[in-house]
PASEBA-1860 file (N, C-alpha, C; in nm, 3 decimals):
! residues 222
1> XXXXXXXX> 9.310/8.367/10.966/9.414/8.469/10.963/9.546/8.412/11.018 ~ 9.657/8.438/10.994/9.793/8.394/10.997/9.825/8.468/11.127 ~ 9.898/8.400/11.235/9.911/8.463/11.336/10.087/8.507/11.304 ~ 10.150/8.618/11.385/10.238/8.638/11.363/10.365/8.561/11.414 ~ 10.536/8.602/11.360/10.565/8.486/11.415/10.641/8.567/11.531 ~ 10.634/8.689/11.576/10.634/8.755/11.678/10.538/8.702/11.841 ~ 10.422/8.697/11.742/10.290/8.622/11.822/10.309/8.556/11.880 ~ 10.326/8.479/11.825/10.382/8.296/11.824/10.527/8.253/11.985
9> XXXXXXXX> 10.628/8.324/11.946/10.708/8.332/11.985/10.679/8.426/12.189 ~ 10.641/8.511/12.181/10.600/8.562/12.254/10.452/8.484/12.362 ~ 10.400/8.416/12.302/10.255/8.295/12.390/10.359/8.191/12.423 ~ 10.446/8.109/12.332/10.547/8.001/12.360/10.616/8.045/12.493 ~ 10.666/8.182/12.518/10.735/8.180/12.647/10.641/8.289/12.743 ~ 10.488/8.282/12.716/10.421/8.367/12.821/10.406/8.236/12.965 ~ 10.445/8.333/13.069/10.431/8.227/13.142/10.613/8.252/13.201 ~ 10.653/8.310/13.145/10.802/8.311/13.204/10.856/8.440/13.256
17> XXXXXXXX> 10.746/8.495/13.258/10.723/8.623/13.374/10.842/8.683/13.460 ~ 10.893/8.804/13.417/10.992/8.889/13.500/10.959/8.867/13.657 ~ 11.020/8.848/13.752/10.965/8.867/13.885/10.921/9.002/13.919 ~ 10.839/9.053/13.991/10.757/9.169/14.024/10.712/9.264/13.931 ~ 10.683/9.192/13.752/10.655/9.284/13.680/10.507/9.308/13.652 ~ 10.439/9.400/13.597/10.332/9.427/13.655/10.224/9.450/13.474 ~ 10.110/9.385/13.472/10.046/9.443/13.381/9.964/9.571/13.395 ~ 9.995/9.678/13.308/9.904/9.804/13.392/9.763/9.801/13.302
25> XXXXXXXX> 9.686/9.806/13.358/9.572/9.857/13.316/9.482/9.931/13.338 ~ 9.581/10.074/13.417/9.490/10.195/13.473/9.583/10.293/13.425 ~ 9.561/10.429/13.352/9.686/10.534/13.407/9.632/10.665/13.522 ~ 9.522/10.619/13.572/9.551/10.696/13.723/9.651/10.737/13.773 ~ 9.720/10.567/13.810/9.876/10.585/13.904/9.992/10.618/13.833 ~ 9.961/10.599/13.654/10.055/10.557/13.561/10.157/10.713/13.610 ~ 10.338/10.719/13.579/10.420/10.787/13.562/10.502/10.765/13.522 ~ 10.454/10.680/13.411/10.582/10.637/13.342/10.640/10.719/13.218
33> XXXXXXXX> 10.683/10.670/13.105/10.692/10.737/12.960/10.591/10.729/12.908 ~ 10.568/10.877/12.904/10.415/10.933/12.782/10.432/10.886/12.599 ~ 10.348/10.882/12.566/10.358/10.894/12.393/10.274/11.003/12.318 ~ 10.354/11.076/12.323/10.336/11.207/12.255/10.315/11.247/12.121 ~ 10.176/11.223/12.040/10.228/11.206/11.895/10.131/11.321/11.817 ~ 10.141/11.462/11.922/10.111/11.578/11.872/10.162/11.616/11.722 ~ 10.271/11.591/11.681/10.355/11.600/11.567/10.294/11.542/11.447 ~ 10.185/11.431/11.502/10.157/11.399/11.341/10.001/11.411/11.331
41> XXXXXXXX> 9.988/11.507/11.429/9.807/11.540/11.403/9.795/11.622/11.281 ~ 9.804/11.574/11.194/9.807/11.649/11.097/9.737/11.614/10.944 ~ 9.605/11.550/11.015/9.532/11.493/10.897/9.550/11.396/10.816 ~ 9.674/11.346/10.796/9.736/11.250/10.730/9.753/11.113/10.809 ~ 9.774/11.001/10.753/9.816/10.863/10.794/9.938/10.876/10.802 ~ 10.000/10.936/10.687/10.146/10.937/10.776/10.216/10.788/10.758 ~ 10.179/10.709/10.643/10.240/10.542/10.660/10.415/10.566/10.635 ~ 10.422/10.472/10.736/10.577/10.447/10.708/10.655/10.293/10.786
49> XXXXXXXX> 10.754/10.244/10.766/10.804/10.176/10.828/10.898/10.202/10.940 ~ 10.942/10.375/10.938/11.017/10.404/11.055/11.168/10.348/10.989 ~ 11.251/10.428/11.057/11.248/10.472/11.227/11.221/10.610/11.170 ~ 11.108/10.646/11.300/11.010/10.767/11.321/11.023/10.826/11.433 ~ 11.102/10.956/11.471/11.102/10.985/11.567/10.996/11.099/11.660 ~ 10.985/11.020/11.775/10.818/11.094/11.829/10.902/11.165/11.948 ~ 10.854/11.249/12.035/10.904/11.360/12.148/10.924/11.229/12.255 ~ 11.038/11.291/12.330/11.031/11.233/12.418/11.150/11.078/12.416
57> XXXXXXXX> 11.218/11.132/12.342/11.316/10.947/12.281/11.265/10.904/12.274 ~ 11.173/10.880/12.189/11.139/10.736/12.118/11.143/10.742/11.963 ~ 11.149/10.601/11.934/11.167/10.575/11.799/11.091/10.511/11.785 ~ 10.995/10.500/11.667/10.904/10.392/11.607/10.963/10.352/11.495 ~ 10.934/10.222/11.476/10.947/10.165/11.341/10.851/10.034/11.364 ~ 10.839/9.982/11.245/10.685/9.910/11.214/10.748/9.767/11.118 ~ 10.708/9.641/11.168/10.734/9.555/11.130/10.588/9.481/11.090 ~ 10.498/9.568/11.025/10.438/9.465/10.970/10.404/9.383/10.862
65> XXXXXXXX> 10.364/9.285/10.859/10.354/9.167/10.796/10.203/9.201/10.665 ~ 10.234/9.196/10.565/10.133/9.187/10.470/10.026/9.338/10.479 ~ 10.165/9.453/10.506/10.082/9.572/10.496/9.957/9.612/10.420 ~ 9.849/9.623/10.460/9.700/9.690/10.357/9.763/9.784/10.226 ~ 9.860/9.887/10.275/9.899/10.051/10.180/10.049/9.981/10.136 ~ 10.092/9.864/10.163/10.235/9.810/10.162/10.323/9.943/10.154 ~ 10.287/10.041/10.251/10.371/10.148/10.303/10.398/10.152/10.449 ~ 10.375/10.027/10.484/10.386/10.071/10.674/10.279/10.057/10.754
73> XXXXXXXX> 10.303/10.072/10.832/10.183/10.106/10.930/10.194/10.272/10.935 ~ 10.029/10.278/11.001/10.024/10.434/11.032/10.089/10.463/11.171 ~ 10.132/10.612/11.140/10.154/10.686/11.255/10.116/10.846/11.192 ~ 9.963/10.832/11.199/9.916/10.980/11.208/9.750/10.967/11.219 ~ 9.698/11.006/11.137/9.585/11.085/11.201/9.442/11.022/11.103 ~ 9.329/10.972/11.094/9.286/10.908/10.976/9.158/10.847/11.018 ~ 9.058/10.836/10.967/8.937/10.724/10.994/9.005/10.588/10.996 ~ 8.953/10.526/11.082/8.985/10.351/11.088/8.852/10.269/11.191
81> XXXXXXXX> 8.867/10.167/11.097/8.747/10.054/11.164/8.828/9.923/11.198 ~ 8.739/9.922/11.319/8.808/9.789/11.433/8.660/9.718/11.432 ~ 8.640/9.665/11.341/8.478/9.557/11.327/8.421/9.595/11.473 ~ 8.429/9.462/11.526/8.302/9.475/11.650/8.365/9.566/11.806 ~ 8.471/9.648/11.789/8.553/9.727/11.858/8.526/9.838/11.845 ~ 8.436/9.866/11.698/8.401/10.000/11.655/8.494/10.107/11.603 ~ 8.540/10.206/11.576/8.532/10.249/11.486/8.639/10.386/11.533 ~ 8.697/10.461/11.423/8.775/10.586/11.487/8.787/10.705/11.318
89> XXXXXXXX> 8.752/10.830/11.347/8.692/10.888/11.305/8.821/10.969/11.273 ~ 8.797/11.067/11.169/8.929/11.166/11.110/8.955/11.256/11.231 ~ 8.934/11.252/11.388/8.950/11.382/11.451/9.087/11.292/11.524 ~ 9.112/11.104/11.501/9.199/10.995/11.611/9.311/10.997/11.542 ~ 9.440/11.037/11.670/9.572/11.017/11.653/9.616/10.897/11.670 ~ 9.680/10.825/11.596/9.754/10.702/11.626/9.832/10.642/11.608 ~ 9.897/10.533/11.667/9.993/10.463/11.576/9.972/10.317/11.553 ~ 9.961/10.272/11.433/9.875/10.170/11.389/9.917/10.066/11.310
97> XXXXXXXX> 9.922/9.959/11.333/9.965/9.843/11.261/9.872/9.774/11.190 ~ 9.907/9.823/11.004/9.821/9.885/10.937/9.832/9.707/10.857 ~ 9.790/9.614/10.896/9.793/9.503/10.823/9.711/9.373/10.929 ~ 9.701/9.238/10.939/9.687/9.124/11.042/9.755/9.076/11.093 ~ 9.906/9.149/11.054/10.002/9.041/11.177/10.147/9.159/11.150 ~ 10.171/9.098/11.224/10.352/9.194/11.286/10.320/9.253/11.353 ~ 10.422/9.374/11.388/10.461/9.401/11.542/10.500/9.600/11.487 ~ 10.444/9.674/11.570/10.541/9.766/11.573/10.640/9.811/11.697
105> XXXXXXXX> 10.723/9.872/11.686/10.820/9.868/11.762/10.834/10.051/11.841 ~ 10.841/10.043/11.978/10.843/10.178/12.030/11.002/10.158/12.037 ~ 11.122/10.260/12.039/11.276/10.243/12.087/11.317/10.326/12.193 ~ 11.326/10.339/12.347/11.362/10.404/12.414/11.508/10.477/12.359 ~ 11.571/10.567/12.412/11.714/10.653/12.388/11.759/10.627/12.521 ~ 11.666/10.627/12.633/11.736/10.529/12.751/11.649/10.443/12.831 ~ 11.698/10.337/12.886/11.579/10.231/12.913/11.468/10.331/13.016 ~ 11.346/10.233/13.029/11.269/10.304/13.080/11.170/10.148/13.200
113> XXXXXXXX> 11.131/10.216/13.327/11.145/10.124/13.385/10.985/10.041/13.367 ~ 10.913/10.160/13.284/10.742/10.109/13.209/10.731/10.234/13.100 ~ 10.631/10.166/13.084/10.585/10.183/12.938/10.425/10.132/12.906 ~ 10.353/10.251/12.829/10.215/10.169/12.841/10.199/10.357/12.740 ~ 10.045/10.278/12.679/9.981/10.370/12.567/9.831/10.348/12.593 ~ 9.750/10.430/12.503/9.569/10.380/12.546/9.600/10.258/12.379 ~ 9.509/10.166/12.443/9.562/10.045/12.313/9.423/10.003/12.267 ~ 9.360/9.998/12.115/9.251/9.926/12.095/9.341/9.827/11.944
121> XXXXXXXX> 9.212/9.740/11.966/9.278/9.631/11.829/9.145/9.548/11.769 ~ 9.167/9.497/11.659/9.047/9.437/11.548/9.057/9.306/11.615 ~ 8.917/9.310/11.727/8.883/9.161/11.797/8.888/9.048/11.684 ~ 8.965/8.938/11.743/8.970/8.809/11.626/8.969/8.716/11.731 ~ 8.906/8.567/11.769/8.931/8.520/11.863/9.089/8.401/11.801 ~ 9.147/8.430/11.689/9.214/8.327/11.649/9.330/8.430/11.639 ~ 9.354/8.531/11.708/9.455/8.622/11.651/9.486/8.666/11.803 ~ 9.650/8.670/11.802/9.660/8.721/11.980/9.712/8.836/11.928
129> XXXXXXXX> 9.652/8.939/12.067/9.679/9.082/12.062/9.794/9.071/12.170 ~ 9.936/9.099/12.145/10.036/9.121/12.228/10.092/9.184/12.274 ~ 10.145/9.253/12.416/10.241/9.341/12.411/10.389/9.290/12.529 ~ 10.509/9.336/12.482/10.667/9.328/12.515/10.726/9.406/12.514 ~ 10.843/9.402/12.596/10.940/9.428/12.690/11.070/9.354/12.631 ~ 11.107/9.486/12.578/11.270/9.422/12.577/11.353/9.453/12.645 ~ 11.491/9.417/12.631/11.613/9.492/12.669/11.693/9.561/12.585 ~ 11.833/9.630/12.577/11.902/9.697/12.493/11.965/9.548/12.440
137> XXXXXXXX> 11.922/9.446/12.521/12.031/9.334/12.344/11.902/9.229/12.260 ~ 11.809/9.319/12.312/11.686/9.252/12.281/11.599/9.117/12.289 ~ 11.608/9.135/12.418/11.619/8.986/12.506/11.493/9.055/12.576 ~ 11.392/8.960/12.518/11.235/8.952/12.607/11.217/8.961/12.727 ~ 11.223/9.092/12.836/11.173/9.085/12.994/11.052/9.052/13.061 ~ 10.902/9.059/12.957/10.819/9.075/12.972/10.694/9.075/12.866 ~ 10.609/8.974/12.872/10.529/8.991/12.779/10.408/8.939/12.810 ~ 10.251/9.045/12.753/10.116/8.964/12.777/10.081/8.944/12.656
145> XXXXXXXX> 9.945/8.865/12.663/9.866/8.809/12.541/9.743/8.936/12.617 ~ 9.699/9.024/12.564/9.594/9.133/12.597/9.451/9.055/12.586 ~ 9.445/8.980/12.480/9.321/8.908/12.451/9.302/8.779/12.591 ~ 9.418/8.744/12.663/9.361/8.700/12.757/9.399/8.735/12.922 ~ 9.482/8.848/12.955/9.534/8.858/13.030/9.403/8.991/13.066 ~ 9.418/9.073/12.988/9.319/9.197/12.985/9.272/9.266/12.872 ~ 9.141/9.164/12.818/9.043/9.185/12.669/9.039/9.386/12.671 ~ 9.067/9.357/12.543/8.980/9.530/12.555/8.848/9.517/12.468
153> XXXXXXXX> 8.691/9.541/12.502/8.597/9.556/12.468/8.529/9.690/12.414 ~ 8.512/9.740/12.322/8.438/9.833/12.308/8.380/9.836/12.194 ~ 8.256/9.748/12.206/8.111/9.736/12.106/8.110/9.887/12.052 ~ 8.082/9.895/11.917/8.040/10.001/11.887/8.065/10.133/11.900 ~ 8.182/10.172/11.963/8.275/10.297/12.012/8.272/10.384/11.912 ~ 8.319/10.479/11.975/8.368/10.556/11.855/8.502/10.646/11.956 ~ 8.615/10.644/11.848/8.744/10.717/11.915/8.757/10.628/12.053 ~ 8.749/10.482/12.096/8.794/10.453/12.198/8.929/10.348/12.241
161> XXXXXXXX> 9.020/10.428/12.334/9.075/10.340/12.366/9.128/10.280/12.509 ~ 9.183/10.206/12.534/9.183/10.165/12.686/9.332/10.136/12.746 ~ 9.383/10.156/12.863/9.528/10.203/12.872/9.565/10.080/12.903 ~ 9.679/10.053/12.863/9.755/9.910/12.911/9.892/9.952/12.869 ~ 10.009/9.833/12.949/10.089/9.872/12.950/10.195/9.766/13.063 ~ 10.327/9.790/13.058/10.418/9.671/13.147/10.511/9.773/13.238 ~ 10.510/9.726/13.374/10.549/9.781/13.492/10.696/9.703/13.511 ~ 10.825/9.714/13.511/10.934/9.625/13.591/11.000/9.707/13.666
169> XXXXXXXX> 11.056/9.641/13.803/11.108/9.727/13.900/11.215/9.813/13.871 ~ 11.293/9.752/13.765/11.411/9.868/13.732/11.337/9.874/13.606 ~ 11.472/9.994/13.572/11.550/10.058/13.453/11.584/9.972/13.362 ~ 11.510/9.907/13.244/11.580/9.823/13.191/11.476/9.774/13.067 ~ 11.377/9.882/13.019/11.325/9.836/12.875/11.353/9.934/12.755 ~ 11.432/9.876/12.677/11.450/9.969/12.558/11.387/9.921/12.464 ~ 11.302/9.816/12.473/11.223/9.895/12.327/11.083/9.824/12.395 ~ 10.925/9.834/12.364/10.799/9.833/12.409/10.757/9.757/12.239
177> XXXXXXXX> 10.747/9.654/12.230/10.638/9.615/12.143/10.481/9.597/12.123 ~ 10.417/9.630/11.987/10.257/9.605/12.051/10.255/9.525/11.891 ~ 10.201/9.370/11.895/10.178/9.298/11.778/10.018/9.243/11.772 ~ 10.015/9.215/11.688/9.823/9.134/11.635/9.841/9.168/11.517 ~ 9.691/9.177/11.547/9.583/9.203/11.437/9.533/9.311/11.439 ~ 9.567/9.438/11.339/9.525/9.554/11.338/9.539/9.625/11.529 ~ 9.691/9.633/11.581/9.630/9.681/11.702/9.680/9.836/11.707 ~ 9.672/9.936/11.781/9.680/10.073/11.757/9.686/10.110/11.887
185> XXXXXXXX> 9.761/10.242/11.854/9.801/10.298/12.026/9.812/10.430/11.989 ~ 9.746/10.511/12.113/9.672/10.656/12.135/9.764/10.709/12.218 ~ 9.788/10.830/12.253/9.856/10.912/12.395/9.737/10.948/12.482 ~ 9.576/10.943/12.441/9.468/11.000/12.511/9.386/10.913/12.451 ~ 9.240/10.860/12.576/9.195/10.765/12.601/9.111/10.812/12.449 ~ 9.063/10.913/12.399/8.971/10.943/12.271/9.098/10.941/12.139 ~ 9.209/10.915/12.123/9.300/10.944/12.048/9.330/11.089/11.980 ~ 9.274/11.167/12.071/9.289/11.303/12.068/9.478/11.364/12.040
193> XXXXXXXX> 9.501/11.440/12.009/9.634/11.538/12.076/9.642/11.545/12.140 ~ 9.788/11.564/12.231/9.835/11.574/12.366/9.815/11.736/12.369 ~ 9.744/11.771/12.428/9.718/11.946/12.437/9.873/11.963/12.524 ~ 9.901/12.072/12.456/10.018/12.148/12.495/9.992/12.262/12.595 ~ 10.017/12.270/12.726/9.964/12.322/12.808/9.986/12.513/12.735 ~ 9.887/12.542/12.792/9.907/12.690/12.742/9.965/12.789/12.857 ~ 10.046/12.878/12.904/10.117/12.935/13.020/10.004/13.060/13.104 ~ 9.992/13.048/13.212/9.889/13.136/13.216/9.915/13.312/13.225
201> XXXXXXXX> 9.811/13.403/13.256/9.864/13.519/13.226/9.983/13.610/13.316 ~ 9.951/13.527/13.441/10.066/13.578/13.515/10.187/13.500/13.483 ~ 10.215/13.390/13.469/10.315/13.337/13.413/10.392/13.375/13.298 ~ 10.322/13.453/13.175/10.325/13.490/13.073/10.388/13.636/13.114 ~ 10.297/13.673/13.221/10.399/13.843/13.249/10.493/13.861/13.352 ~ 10.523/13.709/13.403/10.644/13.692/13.494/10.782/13.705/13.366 ~ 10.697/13.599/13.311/10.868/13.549/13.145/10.900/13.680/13.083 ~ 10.735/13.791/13.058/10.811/13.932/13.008/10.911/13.984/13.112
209> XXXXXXXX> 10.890/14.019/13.181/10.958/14.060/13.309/11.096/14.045/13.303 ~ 11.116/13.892/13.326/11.252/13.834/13.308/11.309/13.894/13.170 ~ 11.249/13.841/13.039/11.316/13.885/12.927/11.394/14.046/12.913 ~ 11.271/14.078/12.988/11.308/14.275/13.010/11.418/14.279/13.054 ~ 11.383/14.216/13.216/11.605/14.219/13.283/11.662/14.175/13.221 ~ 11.663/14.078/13.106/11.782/13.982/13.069/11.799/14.142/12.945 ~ 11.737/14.163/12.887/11.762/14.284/12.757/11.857/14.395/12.808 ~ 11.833/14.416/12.932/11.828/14.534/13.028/11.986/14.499/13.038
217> XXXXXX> 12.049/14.357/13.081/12.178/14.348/13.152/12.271/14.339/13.021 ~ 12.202/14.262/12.909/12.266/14.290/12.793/12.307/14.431/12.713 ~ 12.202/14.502/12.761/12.258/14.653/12.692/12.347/14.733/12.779 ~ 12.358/14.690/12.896/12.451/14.774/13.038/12.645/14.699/12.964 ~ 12.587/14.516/12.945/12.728/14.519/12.916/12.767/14.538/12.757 ~ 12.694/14.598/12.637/12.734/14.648/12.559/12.832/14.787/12.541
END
């Protein structure tokens, strides 16, 4: 398999490490920028090349190389198989780099000081799974090889993925890359929907309440 030349470029300068930047591979502590991609649960793949805009400022767009649908990568909702990684079923949201090589691209609206998604990808031992850190002039802050910094394993899964992600002390990544071989990124560790919290019932008859006074002061100054 042809490695990318994103790939490529990104292993050539691993090793040149931001000072105090951090690989995450828990979101316990995580508080960084969420990826929210409730919007395209919607049964469909959804292929496109972007720019795709998801909640929250961000922009996707998809640079990959020798697309499968030569429509893009996915960003929606679909069965997909990751060989010995196992497998993801019509219920998994994602966003997916729908070919063996290139890169898709997350775009902050303002830098952000991390960034991280639940990430699975089609194990290859000749194929690096990558993720980067840019800046707004697109100048590399930060970048791992996942396949050797922190493998993601999951024999036989089904809907699984595992959180990773890049920590730097400031304010200062506008755009988050994730490149390989078939790699894909979830907002929830099953690639579920971001459930939209529902308001509870007293909360719900606090907002009537309010609406009532607000109706109430509007008809006094009519």
């Amino acid at each position: 398999m042809r490695k990318t030349v994103f790939a490529a470029a990104l292993l050539c300068s691993f090793g040149a490490a931001t000072a105090q930047a951090n690989l995450l591979t828990s979101f316990a502590a995580y508080t960084g920028q969420g990826l929210d991609l409730t919007a395209y649960a919607n049964g469909s793949y959804n292929f496109t090349f972007g720019p795709a805009a998801i909640p929250g400022g961000i922009t996707f767009t998809s640079h990959v190389i020798n697309s499968n649908s030569g429509l893009g990568s996915v960003l929606g909702q679909g069965s997909y198989g990751l060989g010995n990684n196992g497998a993801f079923d019509s219920t998994a949201v994602y966003a997916g780099l729908d070919g063996p090589s290139g890169y898709m691209s997350f775009l902050f609206a303002a830098p952000v000081s991390s960034f991280g998604a639940f990430i699975n990808y089609f194990p290859n031992n000749s194929a690096a799974q990558v993720i980067g850190a840019y800046d707004d002039h697109g100048v590399l802050l930060e970048e791992w090889d996942l396949t050797i910094a922190a493998p993601i394993s999951t024999p036989g899964a089904l809907n699984a993925f595992e959180f990773r992600g890049i920590e730097l002390p400031t304010a200062s990544i506008s755009e988050f890359r994730m490149g390989g071989q078939y790699i894909l990124a979830a907002a929830t560790p099953d690639g579920s929907p971001v459930a939209v919290p529902t308001p509870e019932p007293m909360t719900l008859a606090l907002m009537g309440v309010a609406l009532a006074g607000l109706g109430a002061v509007r008809r006094r100054r009519a």
